[in-house]
N, C-alpha and C positions, 0 to 999 in steps of 0.2 A: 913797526906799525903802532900808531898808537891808539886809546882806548875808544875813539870817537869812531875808526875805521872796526871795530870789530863790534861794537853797539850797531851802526848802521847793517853791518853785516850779517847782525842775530835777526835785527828787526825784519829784516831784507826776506831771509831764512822765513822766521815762522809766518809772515805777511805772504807766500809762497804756497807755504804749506798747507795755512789754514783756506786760500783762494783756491786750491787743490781739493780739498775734502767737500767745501762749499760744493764744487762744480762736480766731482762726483756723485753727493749727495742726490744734488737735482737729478743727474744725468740717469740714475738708477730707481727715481720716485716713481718715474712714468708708469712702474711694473705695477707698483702697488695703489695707483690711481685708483682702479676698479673696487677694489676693497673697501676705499673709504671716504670716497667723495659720490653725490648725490649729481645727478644729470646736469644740471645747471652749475654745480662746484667742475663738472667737466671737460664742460665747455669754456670755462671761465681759466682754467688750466691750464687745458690745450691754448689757448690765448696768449697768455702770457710767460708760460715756461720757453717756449722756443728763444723769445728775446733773454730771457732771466738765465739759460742756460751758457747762449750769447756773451754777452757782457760778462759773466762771472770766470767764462773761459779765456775771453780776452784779457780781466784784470789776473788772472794766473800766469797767463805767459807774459805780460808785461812783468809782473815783479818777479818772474823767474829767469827771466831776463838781464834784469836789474841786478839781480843777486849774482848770476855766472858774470858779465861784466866786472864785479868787483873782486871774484874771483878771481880773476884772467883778467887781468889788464892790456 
């Protein structure tokens, strides 16, 4: 294998990983909403995180996908 298949393969990896933490991150804010947002920051929240939560889980499984693919031909 040569150096372009294991570059794509790192990139594959931490673009995975870091799509992971992202989608975590969100997935576990909702708790501390109450803490530190103002009535109007939480409504404006609740609004938007369902799609942001959305999209960030789908760009996870798409590049985790990508990545076992090149593992597993």
């Amino acid at each position: 294998m040569n150096l372009a298949w294991w570059l794509n393969a790192a990139q594959l990896y931490v673009s995975a990983v870091g799509a992971l933490l992202i989608f975590l991150y969100l997935f576990n804010s909702r708790k501390f909403m109450d803490q530190w947002l103002t009535p109007e920051g939480k409504a404006a929240y609740r609004k938007h995180s369902r799609l942001l939560i959305l999209a960030v889980g789908i760009l996870a499984a798409w590049v985790l996908l990508q990545y076992l693919a090149i593992l597993f031909p």
